[in-house]
C-alpha positions in Angstrom: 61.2 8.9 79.4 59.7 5.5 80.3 58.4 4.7 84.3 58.4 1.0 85.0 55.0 -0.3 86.3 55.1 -3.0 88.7 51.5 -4.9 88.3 49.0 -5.6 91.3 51.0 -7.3 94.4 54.7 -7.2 93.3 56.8 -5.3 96.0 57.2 -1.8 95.8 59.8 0.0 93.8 63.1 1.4 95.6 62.3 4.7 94.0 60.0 6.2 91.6 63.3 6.5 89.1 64.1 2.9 89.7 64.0 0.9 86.1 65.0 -2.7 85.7 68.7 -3.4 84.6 69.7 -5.3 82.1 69.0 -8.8 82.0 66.6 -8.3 84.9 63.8 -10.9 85.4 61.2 -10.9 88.5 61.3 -13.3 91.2 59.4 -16.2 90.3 57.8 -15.9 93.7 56.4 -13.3 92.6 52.5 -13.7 91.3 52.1 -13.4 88.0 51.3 -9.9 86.1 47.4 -9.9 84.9 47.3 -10.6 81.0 48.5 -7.8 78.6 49.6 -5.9 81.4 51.2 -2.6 80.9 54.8 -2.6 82.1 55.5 1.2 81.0 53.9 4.0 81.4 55.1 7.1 79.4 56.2 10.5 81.1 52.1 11.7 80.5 51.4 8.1 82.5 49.8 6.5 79.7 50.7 3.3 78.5 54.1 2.7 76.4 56.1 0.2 74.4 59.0 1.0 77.1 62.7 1.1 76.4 64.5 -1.0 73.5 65.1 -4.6 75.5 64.1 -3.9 78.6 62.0 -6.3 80.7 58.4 -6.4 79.7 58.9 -3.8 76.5 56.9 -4.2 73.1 60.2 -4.5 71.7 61.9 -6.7 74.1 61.5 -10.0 72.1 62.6 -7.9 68.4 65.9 -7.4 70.4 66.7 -10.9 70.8 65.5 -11.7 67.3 68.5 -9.6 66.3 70.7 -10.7 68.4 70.2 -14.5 66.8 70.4 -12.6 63.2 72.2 -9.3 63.0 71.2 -8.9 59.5 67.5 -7.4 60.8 67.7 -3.5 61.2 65.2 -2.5 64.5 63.3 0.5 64.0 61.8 1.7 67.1 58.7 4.3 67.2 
């Protein structure tokens, strides 16, 4: 189980369960997240690559990839 990780001065989440839906992108008012920030934590609270094509996951960007080419098989660790 992933926990979203809002960075420094982003408004708090509705609940500690709360994750982003699909297709869900911050309000550009919002400042930006420091460098290599950490949008998932894991259930121990350490870092994580967060879930498959979620916003800010490792493996957000392989997910579109396939989507453009379905002929890539996704492995995710």
């Amino acid at each position: 189980m992933y926990r979203f990780n809002p960075p420094p001065d982003w408004p708090e989440l509705p609940s500690d369960s709360w994750r982003p839906p699909p297709g869900w992108e911050p309000d550009p008012e919002w400042p930006d997240a420091p460098d290599d920030w950490g949008f998932w934590l894991s259930w121990t609270g350490r870092p994580a690559s967060g879930p498959l094509g979620a916003f800010g996951s490792v493996d957000a960007g392989r997910l579109e990839l396939a989507a453009v080419d379905p002929s890539l098989v996704l492995m995710h660790a």
